[in-house]
LOVEX-289865 format. One record per atom (N, C-alpha, C, O): residue number from 0; y, x, z. Coordinates in steps of 0.02 Angstrom, whole numbers, plus 50000, padded with zeros to 5 digits. Example, Ala and Ser with C-alpha at 12.3 -4.5 7.8 and 13.67 -1.06 7.14 Angstrom:
residues 2
<atom num="0" py="49716" px="50660" pz="50390"/>
<atom num="0" py="49775" px="50615" pz="50390"/>
<atom num="0" py="49835" px="50660" pz="50390"/>
<atom num="0" py="49834" px="50712" pz="50423"/>
<atom num="1" py="49888" px="50642" pz="50354"/>
<atom num="1" py="49947" px="50684" pz="50357"/>
<atom num="1" py="50002" px="50645" pz="50394"/>
<atom num="1" py="50057" px="50670" pz="50402"/>
end
This chain:
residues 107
<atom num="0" py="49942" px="50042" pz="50000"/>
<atom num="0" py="50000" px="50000" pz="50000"/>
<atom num="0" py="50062" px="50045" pz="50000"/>
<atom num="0" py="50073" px="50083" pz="50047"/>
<atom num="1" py="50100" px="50041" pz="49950"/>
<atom num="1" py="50164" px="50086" pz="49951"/>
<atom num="1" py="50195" px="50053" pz="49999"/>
<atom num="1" py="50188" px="49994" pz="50013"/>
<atom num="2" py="50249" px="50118" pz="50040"/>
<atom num="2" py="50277" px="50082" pz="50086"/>
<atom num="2" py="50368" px="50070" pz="50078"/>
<atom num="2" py="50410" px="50097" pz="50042"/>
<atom num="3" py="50372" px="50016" pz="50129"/>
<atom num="3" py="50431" px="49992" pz="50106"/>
<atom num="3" py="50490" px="50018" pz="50169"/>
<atom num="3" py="50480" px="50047" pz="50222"/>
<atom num="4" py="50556" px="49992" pz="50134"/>
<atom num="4" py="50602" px="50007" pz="50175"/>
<atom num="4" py="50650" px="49952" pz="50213"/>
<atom num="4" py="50693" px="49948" pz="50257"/>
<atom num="5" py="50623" px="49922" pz="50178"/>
<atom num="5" py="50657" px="49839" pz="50188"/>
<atom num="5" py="50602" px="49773" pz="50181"/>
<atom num="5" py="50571" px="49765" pz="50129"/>
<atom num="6" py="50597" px="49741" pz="50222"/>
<atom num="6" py="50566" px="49679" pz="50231"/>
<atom num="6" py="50585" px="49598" pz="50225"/>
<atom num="6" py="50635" px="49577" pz="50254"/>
<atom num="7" py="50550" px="49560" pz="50190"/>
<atom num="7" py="50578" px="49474" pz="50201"/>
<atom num="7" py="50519" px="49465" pz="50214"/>
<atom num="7" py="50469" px="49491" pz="50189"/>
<atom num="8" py="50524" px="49403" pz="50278"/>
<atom num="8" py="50489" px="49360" pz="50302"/>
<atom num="8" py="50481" px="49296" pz="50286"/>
<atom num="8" py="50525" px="49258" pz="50307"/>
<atom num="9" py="50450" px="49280" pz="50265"/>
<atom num="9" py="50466" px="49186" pz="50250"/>
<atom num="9" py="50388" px="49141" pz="50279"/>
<atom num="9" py="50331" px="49132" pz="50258"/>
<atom num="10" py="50431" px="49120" pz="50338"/>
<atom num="10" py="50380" px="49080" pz="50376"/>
<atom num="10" py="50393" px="49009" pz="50354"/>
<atom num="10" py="50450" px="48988" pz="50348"/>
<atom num="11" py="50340" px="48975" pz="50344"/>
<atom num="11" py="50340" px="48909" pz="50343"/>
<atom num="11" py="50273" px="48873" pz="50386"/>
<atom num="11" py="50228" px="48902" pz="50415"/>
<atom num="12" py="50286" px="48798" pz="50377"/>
<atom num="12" py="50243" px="48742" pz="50405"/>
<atom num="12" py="50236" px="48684" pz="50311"/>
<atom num="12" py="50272" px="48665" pz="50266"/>
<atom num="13" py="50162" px="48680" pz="50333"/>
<atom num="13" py="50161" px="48621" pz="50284"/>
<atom num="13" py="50137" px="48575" pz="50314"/>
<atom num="13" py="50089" px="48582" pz="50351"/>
<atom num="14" py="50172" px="48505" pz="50302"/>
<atom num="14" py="50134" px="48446" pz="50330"/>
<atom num="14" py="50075" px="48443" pz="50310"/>
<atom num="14" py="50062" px="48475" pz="50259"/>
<atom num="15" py="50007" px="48399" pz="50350"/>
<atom num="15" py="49957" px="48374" pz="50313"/>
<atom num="15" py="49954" px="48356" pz="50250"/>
<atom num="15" py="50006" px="48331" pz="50228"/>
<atom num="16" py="49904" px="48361" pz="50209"/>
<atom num="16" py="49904" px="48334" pz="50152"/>
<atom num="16" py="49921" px="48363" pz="50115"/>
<atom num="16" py="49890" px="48354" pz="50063"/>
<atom num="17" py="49978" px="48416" pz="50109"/>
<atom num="17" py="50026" px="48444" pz="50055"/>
<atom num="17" py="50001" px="48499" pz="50039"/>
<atom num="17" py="50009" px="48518" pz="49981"/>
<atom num="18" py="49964" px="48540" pz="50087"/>
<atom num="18" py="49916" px="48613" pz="50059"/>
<atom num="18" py="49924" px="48627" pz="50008"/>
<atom num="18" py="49963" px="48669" pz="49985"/>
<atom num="19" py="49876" px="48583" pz="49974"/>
<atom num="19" py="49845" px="48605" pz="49924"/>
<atom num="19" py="49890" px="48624" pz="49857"/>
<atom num="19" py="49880" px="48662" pz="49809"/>
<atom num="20" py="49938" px="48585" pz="49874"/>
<atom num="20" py="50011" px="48567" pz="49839"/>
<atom num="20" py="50050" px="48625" pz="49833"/>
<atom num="20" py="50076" px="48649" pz="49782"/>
<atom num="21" py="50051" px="48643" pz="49884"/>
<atom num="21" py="50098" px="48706" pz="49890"/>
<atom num="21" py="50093" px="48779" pz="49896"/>
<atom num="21" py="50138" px="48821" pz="49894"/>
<atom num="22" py="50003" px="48788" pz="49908"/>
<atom num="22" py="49950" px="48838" pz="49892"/>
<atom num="22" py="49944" px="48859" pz="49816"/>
<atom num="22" py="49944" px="48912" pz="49785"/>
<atom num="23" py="49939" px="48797" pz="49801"/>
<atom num="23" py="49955" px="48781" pz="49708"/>
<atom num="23" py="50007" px="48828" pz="49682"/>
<atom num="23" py="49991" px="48878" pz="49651"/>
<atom num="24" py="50077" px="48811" pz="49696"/>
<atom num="24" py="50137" px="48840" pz="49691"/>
<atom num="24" py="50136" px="48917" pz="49695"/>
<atom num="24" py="50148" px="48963" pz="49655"/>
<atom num="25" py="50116" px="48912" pz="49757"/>
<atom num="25" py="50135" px="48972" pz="49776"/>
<atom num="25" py="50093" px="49037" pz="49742"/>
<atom num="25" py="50113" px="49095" pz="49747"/>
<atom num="26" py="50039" px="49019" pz="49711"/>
<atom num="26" py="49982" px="49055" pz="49718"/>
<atom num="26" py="49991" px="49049" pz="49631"/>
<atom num="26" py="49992" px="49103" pz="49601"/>
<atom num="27" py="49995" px="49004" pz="49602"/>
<atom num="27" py="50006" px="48999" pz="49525"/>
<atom num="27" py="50062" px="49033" pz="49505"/>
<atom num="27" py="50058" px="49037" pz="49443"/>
<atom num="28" py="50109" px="49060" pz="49524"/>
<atom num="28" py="50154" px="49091" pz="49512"/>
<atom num="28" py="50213" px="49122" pz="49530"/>
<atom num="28" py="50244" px="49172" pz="49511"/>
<atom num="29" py="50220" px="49070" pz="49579"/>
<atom num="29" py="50289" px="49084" pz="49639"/>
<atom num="29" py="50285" px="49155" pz="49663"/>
<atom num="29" py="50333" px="49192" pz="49652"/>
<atom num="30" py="50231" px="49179" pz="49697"/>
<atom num="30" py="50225" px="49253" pz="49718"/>
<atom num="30" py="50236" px="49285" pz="49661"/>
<atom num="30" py="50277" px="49332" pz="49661"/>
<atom num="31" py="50211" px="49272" pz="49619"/>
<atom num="31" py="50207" px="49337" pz="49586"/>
<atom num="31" py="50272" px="49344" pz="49525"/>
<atom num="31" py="50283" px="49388" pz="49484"/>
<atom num="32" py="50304" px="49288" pz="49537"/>
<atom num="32" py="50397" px="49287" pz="49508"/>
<atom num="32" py="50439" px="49330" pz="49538"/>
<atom num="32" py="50480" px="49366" pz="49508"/>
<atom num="33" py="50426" px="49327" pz="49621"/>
<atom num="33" py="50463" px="49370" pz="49654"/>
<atom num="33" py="50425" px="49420" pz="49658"/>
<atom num="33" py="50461" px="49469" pz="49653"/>
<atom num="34" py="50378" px="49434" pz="49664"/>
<atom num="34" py="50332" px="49519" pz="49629"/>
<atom num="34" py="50406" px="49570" pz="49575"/>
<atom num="34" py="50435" px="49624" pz="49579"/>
<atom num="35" py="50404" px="49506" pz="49531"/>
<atom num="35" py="50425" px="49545" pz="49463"/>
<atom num="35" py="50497" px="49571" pz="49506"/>
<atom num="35" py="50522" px="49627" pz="49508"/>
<atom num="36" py="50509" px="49535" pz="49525"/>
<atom num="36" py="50596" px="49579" pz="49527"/>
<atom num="36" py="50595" px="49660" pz="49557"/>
<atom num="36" py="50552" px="49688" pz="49592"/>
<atom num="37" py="50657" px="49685" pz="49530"/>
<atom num="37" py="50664" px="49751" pz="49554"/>
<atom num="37" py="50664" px="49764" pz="49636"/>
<atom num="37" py="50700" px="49739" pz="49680"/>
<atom num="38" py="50605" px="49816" pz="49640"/>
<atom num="38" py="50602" px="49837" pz="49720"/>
<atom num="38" py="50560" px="49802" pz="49767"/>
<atom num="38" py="50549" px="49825" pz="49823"/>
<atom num="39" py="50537" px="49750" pz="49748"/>
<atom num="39" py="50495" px="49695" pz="49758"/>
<atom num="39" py="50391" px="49736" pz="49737"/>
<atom num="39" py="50365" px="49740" pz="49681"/>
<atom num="40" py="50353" px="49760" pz="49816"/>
<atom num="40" py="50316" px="49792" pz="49821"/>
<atom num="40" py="50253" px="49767" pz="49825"/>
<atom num="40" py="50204" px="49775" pz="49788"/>
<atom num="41" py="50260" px="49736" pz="49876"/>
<atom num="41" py="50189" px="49692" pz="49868"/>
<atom num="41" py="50216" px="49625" pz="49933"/>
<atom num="41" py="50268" px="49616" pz="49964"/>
<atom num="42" py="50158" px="49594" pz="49931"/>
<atom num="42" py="50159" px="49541" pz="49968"/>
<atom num="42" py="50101" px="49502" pz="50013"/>
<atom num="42" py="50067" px="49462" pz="49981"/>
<atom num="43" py="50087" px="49510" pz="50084"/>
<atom num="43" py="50037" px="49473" pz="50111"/>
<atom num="43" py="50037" px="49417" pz="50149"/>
<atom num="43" py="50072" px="49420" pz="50199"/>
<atom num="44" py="50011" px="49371" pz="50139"/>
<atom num="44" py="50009" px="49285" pz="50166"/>
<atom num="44" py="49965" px="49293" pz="50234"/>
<atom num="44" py="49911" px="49323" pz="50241"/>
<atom num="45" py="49999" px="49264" pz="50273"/>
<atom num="45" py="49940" px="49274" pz="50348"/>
<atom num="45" py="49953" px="49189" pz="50379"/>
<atom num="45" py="50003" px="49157" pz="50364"/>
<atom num="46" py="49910" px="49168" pz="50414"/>
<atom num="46" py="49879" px="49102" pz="50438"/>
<atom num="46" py="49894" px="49100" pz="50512"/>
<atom num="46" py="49848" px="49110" pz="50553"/>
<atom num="47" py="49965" px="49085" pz="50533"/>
<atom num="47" py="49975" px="49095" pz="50594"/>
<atom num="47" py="49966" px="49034" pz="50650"/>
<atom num="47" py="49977" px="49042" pz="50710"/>
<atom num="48" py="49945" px="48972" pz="50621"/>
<atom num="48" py="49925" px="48942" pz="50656"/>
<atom num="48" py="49905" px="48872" pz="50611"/>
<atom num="48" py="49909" px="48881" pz="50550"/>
<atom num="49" py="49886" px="48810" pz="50630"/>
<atom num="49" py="49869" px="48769" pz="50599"/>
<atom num="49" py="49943" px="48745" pz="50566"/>
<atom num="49" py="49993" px="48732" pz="50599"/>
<atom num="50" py="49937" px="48744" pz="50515"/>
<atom num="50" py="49974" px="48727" pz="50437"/>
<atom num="50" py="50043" px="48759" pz="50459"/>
<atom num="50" py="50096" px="48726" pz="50461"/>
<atom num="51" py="50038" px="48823" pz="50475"/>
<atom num="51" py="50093" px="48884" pz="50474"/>
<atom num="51" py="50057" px="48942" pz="50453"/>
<atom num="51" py="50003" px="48966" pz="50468"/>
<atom num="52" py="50105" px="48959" pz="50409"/>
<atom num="52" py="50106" px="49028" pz="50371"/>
<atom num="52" py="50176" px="49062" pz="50387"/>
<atom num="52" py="50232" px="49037" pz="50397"/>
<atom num="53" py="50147" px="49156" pz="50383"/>
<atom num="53" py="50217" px="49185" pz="50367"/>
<atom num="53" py="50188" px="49252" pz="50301"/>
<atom num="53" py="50141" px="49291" pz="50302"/>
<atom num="54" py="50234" px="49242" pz="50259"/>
<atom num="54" py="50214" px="49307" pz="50204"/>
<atom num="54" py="50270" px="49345" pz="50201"/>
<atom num="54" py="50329" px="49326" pz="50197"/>
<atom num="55" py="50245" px="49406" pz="50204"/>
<atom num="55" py="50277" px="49465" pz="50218"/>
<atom num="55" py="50285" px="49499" pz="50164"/>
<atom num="55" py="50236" px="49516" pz="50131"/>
<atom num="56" py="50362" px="49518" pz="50142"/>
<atom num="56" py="50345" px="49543" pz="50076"/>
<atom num="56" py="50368" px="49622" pz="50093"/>
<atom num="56" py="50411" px="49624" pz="50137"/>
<atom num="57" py="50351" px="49673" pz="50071"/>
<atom num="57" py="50378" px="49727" pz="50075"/>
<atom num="57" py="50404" px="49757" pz="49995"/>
<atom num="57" py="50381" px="49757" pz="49938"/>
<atom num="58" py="50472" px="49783" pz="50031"/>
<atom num="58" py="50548" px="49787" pz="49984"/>
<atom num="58" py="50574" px="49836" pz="49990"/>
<atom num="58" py="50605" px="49851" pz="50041"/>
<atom num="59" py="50565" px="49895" pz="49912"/>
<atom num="59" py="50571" px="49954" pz="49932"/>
<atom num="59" py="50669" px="49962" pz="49973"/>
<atom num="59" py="50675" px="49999" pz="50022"/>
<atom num="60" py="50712" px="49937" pz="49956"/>
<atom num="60" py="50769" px="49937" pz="49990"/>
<atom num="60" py="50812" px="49877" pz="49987"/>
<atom num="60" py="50807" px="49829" pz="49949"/>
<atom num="61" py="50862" px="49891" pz="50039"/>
<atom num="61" py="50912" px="49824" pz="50066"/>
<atom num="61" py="50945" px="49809" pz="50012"/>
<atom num="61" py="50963" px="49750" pz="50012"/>
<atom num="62" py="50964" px="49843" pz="49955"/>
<atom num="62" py="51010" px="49856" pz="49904"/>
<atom num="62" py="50961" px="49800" pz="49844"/>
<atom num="62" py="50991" px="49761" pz="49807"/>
<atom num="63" py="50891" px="49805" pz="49844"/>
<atom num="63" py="50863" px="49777" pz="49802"/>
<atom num="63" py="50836" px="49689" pz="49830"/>
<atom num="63" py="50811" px="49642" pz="49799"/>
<atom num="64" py="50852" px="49696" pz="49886"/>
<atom num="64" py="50831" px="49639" pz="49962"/>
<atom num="64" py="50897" px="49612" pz="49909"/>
<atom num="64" py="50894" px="49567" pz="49867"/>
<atom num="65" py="50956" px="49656" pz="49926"/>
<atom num="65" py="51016" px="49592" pz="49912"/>
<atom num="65" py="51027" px="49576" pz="49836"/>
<atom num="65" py="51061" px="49526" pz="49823"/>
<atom num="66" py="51003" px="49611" pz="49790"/>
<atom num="66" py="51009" px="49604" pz="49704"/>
<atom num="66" py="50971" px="49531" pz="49713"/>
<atom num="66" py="50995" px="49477" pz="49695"/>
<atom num="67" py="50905" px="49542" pz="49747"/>
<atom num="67" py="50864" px="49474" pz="49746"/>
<atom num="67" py="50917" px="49404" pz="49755"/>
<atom num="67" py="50942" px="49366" pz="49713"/>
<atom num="68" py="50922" px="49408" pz="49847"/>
<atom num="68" py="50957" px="49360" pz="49871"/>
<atom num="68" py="51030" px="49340" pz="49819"/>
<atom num="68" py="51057" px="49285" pz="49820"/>
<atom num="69" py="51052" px="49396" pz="49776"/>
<atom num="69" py="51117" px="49357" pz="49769"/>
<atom num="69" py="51092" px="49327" pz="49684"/>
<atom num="69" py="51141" px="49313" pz="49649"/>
<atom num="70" py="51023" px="49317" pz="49652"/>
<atom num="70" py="51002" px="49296" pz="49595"/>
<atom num="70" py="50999" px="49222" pz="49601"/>
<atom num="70" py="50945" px="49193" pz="49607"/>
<atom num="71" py="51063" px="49186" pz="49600"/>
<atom num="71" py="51072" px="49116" pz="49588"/>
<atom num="71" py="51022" px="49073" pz="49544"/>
<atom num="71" py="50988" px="49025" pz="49561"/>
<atom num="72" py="51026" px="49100" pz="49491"/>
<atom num="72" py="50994" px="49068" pz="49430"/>
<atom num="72" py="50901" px="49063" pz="49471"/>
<atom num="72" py="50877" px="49008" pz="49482"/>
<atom num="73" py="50866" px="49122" pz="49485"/>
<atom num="73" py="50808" px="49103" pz="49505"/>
<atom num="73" py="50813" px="49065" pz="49569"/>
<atom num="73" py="50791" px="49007" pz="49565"/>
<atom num="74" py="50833" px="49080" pz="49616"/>
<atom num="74" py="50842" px="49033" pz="49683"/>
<atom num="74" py="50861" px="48966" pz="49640"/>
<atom num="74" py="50827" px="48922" pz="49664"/>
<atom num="75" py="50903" px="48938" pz="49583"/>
<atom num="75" py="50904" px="48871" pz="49586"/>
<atom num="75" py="50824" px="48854" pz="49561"/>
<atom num="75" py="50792" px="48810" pz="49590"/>
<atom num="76" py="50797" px="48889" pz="49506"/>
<atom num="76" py="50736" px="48882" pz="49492"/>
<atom num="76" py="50685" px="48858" pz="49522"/>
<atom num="76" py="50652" px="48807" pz="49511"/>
<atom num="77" py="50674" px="48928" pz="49589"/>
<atom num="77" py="50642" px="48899" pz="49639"/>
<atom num="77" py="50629" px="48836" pz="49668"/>
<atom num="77" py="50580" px="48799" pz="49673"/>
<atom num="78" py="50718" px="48834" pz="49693"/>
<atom num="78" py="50716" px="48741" pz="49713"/>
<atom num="78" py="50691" px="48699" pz="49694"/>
<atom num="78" py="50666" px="48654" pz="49727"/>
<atom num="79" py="50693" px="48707" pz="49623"/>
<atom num="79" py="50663" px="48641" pz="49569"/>
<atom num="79" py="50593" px="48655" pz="49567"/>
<atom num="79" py="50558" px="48619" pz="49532"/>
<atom num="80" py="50574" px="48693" pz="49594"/>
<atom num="80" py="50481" px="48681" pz="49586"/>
<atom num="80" py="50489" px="48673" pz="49640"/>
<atom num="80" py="50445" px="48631" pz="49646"/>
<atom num="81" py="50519" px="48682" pz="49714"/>
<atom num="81" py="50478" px="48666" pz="49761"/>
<atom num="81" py="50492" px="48584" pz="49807"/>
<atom num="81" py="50475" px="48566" pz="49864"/>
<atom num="82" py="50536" px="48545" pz="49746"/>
<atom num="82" py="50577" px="48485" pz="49737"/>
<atom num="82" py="50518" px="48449" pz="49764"/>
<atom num="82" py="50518" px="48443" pz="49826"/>
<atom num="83" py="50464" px="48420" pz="49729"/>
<atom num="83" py="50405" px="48388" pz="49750"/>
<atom num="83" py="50372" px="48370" pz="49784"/>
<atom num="83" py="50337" px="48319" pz="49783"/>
<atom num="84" py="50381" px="48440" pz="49851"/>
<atom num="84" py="50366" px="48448" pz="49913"/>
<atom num="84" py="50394" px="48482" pz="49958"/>
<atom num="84" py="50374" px="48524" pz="49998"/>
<atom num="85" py="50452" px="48455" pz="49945"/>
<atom num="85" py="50522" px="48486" pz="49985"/>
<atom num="85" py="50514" px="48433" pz="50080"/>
<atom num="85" py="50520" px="48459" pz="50136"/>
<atom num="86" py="50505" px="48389" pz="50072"/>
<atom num="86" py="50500" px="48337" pz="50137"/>
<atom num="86" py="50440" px="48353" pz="50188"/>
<atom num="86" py="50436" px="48331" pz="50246"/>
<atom num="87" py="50382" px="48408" pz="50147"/>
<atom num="87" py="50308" px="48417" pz="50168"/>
<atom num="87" py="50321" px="48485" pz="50212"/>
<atom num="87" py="50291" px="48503" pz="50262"/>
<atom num="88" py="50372" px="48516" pz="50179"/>
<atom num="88" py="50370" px="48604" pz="50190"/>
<atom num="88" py="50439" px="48623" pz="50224"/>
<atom num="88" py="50494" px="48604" pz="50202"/>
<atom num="89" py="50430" px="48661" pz="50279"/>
<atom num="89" py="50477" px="48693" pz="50334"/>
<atom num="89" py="50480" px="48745" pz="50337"/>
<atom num="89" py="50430" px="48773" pz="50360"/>
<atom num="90" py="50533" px="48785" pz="50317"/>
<atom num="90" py="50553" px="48841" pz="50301"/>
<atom num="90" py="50599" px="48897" pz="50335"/>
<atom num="90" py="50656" px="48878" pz="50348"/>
<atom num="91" py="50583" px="48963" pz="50351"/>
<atom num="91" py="50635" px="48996" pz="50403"/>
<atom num="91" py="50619" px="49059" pz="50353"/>
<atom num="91" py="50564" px="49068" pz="50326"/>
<atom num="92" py="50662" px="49090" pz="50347"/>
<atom num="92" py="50663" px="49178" pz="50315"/>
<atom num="92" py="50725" px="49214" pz="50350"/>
<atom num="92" py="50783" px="49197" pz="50362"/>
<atom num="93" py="50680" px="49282" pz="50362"/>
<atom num="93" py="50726" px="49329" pz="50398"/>
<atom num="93" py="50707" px="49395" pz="50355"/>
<atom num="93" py="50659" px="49407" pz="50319"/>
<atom num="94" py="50774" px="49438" pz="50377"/>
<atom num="94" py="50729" px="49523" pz="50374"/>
<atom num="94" py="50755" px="49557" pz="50385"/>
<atom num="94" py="50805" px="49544" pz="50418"/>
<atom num="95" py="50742" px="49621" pz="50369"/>
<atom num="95" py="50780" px="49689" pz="50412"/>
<atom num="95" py="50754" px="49745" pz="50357"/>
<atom num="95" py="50720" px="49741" pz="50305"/>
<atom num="96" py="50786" px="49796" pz="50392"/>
<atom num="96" py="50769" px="49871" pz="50366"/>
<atom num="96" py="50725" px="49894" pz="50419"/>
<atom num="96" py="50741" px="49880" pz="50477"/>
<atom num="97" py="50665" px="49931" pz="50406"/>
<atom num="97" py="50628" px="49972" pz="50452"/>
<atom num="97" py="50684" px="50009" pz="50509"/>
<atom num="97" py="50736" px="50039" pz="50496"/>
<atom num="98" py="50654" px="49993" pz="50578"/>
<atom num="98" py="50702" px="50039" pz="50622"/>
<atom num="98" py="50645" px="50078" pz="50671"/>
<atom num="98" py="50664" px="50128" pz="50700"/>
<atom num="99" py="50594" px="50061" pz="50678"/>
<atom num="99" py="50538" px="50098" pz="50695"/>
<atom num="99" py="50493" px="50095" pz="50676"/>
<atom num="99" py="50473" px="50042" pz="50653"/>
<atom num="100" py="50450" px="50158" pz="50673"/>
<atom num="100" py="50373" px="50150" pz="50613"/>
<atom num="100" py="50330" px="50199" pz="50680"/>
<atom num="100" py="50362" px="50236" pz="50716"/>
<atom num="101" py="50270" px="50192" pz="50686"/>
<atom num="101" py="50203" px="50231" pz="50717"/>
<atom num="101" py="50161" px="50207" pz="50706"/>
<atom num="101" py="50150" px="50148" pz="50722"/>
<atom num="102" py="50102" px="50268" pz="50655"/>
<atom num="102" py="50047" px="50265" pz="50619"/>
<atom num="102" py="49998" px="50304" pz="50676"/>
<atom num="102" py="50005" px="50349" pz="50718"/>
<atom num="103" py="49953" px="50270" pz="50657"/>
<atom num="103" py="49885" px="50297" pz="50716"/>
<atom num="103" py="49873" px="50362" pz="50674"/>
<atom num="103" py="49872" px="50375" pz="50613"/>
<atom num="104" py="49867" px="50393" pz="50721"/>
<atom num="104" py="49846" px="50465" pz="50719"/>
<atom num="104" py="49772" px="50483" pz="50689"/>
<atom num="104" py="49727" px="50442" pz="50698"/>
<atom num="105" py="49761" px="50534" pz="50660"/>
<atom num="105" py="49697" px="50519" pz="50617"/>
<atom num="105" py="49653" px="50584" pz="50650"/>
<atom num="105" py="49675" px="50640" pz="50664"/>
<atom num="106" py="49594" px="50562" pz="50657"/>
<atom num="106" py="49559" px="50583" pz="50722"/>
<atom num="106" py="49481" px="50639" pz="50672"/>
<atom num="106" py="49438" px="50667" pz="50706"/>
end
């Protein structure tokens, strides 16, 4: 995994029912839209509790974090696919720049 210097978090909740809906989305293409952009490294989905997720994307820098965030045209895009199941899905995103890193020591 190349490593990054900058991080987005995007936790959500899906109501019942909508899973499959938004697994769909996400998994048909949505990830891998924001893949493509510059600086944009990889990305892992984790199962933090019943119908909460948070995916972690790692972003080689803040500079490429903000080229993203200030791309109007795809953020309206976004919206419009996730229009459908906008009432199902609860959404929080944060992030930062690495400020501490410790790797296990190799034995």
């Amino acid at each position: 995994m190349k490593d990054a210097g900058y991080f987005l978090v995007v936790r959500f909740w899906i109501d019942a029912g909508a899973e499959a809906q938004v697994m769909r989305w996400l998994e048909g293409g949505h990830v891998a839209e924001v893949l493509r952009q510059p600086g944009f490294l990889w990305c892992r989905r984790l199962k933090v509790a019943q119908g909460g997720y948070s995916m972690l994307y790692g972003i080689a820098s803040r500079k490429d974090f903000d080229a993203y965030q200030n791309n109007k045209a795809l953020h309206d895009k976004f919206n419009r696919e996730r229009e459908p199941f906008a009432q199902q899905l609860r959404i929080e995103r944060f992030s930062g720049e690495v400020e501490f890193s410790l790797e296990r020591e190799k034995q």
